[in-house]
C-alpha positions as CSV (number, residue, x, y, z in Angstrom):
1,X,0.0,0.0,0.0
2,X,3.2,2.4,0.7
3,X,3.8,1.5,-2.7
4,X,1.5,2.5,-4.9
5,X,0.6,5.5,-2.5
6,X,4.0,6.5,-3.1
7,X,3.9,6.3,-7.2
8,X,0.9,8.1,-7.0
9,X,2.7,10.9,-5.2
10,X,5.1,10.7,-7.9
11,X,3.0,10.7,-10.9
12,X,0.9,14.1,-9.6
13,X,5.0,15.7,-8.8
14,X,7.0,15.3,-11.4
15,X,5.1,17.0,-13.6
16,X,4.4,20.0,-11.6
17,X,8.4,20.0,-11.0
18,X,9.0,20.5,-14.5
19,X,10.1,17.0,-15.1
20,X,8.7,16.1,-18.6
21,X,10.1,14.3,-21.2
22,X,9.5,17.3,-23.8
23,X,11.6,19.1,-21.6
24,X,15.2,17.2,-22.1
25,X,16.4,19.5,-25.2
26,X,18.3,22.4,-25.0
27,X,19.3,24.0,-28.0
28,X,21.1,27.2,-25.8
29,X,24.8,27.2,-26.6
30,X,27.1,26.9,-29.7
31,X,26.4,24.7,-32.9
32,X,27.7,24.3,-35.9
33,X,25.8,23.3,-39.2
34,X,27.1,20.9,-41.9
35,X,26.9,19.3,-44.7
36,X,28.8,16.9,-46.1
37,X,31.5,17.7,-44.4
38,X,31.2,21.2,-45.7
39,X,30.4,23.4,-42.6
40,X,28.2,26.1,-42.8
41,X,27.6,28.1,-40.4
42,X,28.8,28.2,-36.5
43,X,25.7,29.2,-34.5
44,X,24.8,30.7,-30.9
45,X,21.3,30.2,-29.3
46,X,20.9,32.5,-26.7
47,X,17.2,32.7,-24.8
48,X,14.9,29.7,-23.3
49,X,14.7,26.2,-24.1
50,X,11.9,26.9,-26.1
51,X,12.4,30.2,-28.2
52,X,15.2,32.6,-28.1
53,X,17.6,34.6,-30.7
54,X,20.6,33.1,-32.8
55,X,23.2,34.7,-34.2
56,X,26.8,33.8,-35.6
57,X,29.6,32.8,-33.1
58,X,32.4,35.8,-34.1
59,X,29.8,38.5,-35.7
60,X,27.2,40.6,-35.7
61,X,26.1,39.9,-39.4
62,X,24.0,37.1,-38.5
63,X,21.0,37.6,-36.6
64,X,17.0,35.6,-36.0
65,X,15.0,33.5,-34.3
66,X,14.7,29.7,-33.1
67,X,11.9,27.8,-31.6
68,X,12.2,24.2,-29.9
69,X,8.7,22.3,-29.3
70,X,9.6,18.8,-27.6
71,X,12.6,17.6,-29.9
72,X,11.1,19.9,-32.9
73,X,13.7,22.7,-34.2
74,X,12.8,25.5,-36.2
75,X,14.8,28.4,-36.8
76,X,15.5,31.5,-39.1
77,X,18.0,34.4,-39.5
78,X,19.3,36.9,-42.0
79,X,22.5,37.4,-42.9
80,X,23.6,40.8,-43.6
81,X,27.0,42.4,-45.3
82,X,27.2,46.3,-46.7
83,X,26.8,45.2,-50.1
84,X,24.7,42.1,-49.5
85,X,22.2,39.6,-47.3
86,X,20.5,36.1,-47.5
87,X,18.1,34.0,-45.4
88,X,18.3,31.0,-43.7
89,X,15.2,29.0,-42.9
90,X,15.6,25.5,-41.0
91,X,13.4,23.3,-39.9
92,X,14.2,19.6,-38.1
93,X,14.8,17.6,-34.9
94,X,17.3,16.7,-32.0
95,X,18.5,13.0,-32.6
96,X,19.8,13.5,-29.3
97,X,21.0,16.0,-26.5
98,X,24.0,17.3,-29.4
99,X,22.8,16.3,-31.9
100,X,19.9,17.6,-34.5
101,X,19.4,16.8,-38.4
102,X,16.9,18.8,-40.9
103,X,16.7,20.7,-44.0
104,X,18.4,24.2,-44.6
105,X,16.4,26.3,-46.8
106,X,18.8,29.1,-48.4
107,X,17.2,32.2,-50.2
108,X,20.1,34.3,-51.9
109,X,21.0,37.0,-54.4
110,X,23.6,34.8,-55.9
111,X,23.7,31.4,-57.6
112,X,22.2,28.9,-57.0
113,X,20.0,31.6,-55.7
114,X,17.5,29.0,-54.4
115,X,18.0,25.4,-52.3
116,X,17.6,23.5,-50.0
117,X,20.1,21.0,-48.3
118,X,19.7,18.2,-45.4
119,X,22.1,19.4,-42.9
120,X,23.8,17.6,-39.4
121,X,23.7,20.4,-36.2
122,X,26.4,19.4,-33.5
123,X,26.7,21.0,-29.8
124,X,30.3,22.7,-30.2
């Protein structure tokens, strides 16, 4: 009787504490983006586990916005220069704590002007 009176306890706690499954990713920190072993970009999410700002390790050229729903990843950002700029769209997933995979949508004023890549995110 303990017993079960005691995993009840736990099962109305542990939620209330915060202790959810969805709650185990953390995208906050450095990243960097690649693709085939070609590496893209070198990332910083700064904020809350679940929304925040990222912008480019080393420069202020880089700036957006990231949301994280359960292991879900989605995240955008311009990149600006004097004489030019492109966008960044990604969306994805964490395969685990440093890990994420997902497409990289690219919008530039350059060629290829337009793609899209499937890209591997690892916690620096």
């Amino acid at each position: 009787m303990k017993t079960a009176k005691c995993l009840i306890l736990l099962a109305v706690l542990l939620p209330l504490a915060g202790c959810r499954k969805d709650d185990a990713y953390d995208i906050r920190g450095d990243w960097s983006f690649h693709h085939d072993n070609v590496t893209y970009d070198f990332l910083r999410f700064v904020g809350s586990r679940e929304s925040g700002t990222v912008e480019q390790v080393g420069s202020d050229a880089l700036h957006g916005t990231y949301t994280v729903t359960g292991k879900d990843v989605a995240f955008n950002y311009e990149y600006r220069l004097d004489y030019l700029s492109w966008s960044c769209s990604f969306v994805g997933a964490f395969d685990s704590d440093d890990v994420m995979t997902g497409t990289m949508d690219f919008l530039a004023p350059f060629q290829p002007y337009n793609w899209s890549e499937e890209v591997v995110g690892e916690r620096l």
